[in-house]
N, C-alpha and C positions, 0 to 999 in steps of 0.2 A: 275258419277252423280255430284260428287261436282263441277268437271270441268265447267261441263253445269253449274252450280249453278252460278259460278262466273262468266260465262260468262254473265248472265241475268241479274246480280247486276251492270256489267260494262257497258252493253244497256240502261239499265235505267235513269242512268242520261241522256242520249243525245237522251231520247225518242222523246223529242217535235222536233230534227233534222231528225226522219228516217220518210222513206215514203216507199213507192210498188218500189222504183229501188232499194233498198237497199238490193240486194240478198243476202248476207253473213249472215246475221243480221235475216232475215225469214227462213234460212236453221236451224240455233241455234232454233229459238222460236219454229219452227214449227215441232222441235223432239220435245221439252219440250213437246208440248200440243199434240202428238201420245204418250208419259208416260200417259199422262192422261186421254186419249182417252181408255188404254188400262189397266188402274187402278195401273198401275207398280210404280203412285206417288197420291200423295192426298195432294190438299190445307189444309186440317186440320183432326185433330183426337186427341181423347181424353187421356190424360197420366191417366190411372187410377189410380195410385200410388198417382199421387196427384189432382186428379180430376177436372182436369182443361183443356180446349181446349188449343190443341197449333197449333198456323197459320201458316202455310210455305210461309211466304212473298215472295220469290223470285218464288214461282208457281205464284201468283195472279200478280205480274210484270210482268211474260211472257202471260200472257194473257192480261193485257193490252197492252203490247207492239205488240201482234198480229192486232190490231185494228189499229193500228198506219201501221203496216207491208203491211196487206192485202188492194186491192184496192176491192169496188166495183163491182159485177157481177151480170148479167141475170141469172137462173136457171130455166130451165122448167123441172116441172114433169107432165106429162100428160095432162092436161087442165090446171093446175097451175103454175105460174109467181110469183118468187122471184126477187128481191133484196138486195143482202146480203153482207158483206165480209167475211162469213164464210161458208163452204158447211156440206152440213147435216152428221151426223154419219151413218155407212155402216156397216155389217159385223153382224147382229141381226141374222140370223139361224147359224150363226157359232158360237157365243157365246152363245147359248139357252136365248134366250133375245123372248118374243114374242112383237110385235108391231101393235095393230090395225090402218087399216086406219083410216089418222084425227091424227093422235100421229104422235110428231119430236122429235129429242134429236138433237141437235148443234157435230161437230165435238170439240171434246177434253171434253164433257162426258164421264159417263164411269157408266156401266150398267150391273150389275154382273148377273151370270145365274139364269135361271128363272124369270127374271122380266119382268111383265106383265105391258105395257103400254097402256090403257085404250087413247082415244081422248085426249093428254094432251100435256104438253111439259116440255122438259129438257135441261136447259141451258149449256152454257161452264163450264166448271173444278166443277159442278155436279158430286157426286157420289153416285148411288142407291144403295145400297146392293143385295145379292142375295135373290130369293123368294121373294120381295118387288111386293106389286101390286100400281099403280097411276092410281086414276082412273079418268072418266071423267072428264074433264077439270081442273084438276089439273095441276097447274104450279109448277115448283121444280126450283129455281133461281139459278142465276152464284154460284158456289162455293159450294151451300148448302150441306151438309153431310147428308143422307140419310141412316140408317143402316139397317140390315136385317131383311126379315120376317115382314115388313112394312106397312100399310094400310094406303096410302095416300087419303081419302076418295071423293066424285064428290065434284070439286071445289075449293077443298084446296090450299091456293098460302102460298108458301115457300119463302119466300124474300130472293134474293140476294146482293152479297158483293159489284159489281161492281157500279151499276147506282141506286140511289146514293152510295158513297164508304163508307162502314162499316168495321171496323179492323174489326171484325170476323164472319165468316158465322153461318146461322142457323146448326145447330144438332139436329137429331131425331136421337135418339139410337136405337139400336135393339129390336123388338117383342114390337115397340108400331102403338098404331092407331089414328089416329087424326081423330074426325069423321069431316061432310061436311059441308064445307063453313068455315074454322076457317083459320084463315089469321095469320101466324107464320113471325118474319121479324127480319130484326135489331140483326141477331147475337143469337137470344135464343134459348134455350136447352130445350130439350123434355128429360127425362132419360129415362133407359130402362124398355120396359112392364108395361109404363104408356098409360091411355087411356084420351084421350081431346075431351070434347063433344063438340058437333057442334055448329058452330057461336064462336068460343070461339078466341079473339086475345091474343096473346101474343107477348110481345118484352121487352127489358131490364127496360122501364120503368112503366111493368106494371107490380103491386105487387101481388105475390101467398099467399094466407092465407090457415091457417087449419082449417078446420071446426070444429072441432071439440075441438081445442084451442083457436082460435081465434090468434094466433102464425104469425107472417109473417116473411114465410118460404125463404123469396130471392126476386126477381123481375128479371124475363123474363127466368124463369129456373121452371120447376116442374119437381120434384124428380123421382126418381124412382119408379117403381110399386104405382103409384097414379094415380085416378080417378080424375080429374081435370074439371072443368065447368065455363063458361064466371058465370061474377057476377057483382055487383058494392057496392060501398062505398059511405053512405056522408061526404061532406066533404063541409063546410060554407066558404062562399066568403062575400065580401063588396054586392055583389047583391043577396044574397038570400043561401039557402042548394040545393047545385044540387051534381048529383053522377057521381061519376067516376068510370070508369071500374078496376076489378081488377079480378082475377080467383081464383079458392075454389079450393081445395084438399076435395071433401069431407068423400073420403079413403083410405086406404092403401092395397094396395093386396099381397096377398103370391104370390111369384114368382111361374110364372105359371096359375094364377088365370085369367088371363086377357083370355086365349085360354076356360076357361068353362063362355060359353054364359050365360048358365042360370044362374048361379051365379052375372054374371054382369048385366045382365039384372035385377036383385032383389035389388042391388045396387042403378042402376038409378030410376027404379021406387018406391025406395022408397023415392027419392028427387025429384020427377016429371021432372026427366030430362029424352034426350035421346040422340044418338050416331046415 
């Protein structure tokens, strides 16, 4: 692994020289992005020791340097006409992966058993967890960190690292939900067996408050085991008080609480929200 490692750091600087003849150069990259095809590496994961994401730069270089590597191709699936330099991910009944028609994952994905893809899609150096469901047309971007037991709910888009380039990709931890339509990007953190109601964005420069403190708990990160809700703030200008978005904690759950409905359900409706 480190070989490979240093082979990718030594590509990269003379990225803007390689093209599609450069066989040597797409032999290297194009093991890297089958590690992560096949989950054996991961552009990022979280040290929990000191709770903080950490990026593995030289994965995110071998996939830009595949872009550079790969030319251009036709792809027909059946009635359907691509355009791509990258062919689709393969190998879903072998790794208990289900995939409805209308749903793609990009080669060097990587899609742990049981995950249920709904009409959606999953970009390169993507990683879902196992048991994770995405459902309708949900996007999950380049890199994004995806953990288990997951409820990517219809619509949700997951920003990725790649276009435009973010040092760090989104993270959803494990055994949370984001309900539908809420737009995650720019690198933030979901913790685990927290729930994000619907419509709700986040990114690093949008601030989380407690509701119940009034406390601002970070910006583009909601904690763990919290009920989380799109919100806004005033905040006065030279032309007037207009509001800005910002997201509420409006509680804290006992690990585990997020899997009893009714409970949560008494939660939202007692803030007139829903998920």
């Amino acid at each position: 692994m480190a070989d490979l490692e240093e082979q990718i750091e030594a590509l990269w600087p003379r990225a803007g020289e390689l093209g599609p003849d450069d066989a040597d150069a797409l032999a290297v990259v194009s093991e890297v992005i089958d590690l992560l095809d096949r989950g054996e590496v991961r552009v990022a994961e979280v040290d929990a020791a000191r709770d903080t994401v950490v990026v593995h730069e030289w994965l995110k270089h071998a996939i830009l340097l595949l872009f550079r590597l790969r030319a251009m191709e036709t792809v027909e699936l059946g009635p359907f006409e691509f355009a791509d330099k990258l062919p689709l991910k393969h190998g879903f009944a072998a790794a208990g992966v289900r995939v409805v028609p209308g749903a793609s994952a990009r080669w060097g994905a990587y899609l742990g058993n049981g995950v249920i893809c709904m009409p959606s899609y999953v970009n390169i150096g993507a990683r879902v967890g196992a048991g994770t469901m995405v459902d309708t047309w949900a996007t999950v971007g380049s890199c994004a960190q995806i953990g288990e037991d997951v409820h990517l709910s219809g619509g949700v888009g997951i920003g990725g690292v790649l276009e435009p380039a973010q040092a760090a990709p989104v993270v959803i931890e494990d055994e949370v939900l984001i309900g539908s339509r809420c737009m995650i990007t720019q690198g933030a953190r979901v913790g685990r067996g927290s729930v994000v109601g619907e419509g709700t964005i986040l990114n690093p420069s949008i601030p989380v408050f407690d509701a119940e403190t009034g406390e601002e708990l970070g910006r583009g990160h909601v904690p763990p085991w919290s009920v989380a809700v799109q919100a806004s703030r005033p905040r006065q200008f030279p032309g007037g008080e207009f509001f800005l978005p910002c997201v509420l904690v409006l509680r804290r759950l006992t690990e585990g609480q997020r899997h009893d409905k009714a409970q949560l359900n008494d939660v939202l409706r007692a803030h007139g929200v829903s998920v």
